[in-house]
N, C-alpha and C positions, 0 to 999 in steps of 0.2 A: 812456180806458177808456169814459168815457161818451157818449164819440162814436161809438165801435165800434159801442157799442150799439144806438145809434138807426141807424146805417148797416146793422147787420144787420137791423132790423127791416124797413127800406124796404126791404131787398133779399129778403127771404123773403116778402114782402108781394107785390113785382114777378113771384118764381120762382109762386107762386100766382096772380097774374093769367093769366099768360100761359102756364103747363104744367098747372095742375090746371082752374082754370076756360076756358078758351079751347083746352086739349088741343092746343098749340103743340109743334112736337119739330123741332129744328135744330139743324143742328152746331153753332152758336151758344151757343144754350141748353146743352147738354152741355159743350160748353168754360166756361161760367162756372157751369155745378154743381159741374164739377172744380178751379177757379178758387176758388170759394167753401168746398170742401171743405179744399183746400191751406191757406187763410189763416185757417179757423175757429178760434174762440176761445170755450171752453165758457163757457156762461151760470153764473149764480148759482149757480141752482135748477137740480141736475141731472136732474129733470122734463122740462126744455124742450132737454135737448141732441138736438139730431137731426143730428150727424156723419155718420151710417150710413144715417140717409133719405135725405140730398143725394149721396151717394155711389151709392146704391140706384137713385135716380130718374134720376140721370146711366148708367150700365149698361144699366139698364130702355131707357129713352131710344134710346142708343148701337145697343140690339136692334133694336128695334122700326122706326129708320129703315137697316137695312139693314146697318151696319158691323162686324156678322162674316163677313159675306158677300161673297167675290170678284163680282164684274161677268166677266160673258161678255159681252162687246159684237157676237159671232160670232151669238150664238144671239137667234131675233126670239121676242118675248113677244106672245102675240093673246091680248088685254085679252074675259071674254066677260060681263064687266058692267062697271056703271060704278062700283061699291065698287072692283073688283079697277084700276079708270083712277084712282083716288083713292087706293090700296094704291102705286100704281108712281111716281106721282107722288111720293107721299111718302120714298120709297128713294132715299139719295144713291149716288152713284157712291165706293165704299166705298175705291177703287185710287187715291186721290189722296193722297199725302200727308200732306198735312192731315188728314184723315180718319182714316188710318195711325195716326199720331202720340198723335191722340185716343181711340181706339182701345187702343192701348197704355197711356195714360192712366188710361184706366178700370182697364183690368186690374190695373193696377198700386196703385189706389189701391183696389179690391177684395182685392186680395192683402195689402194691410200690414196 
């Protein structure tokens, strides 16, 4: 138990490096918020439970890089700043998979 502990702590410490400060967003990232959510284990002090953050910030996430959104690969996108070449960039190709799968993930762990 008191391993769990410390390992939740590195790991919520890690989700905070790289998605709050650094504004990181990856399929990656969203599969081990979903990852983390699945295997969570309430704290003590139910104060400090944040289930429904790691949950929240995986959805949020999931949006934000594109994955409710079908891909037209038909239709061409003219980029008319470089925010909107930095917006495209960020968007994954949402028809894979992978993606799918994670996708469903979310919803699914928003739903219970």
């Amino acid at each position: 138990m008191e391993m769990q502990q410390n390992l939740c702590e590195v790991l919520m410490g890690a989700f905070a490096d790289r998605i709050i400060r650094n504004g990181e967003k990856s399929l990656e990232l969203i599969q081990s918020l979903m990852i983390s959510t699945i295997w969570y284990r309430p704290p003590k002090r139910y104060e400090q439970m944040n289930f429904y953050q790691l949950t929240h910030m995986a959805a949020v996430m999931a949006i934000d890089v594109g994955m409710g959104k079908r891909t037209n690969p038909s239709k061409t996108w003219h980029m008319k700043s470089a925010e909107a070449g930095r917006r495209q960039k960020l968007m994954l190709n949402s028809d894979t998979v992978e993606a799918r799968r994670t996708w469903l993930g979310c919803y699914f762990l928003c739903a219970k």
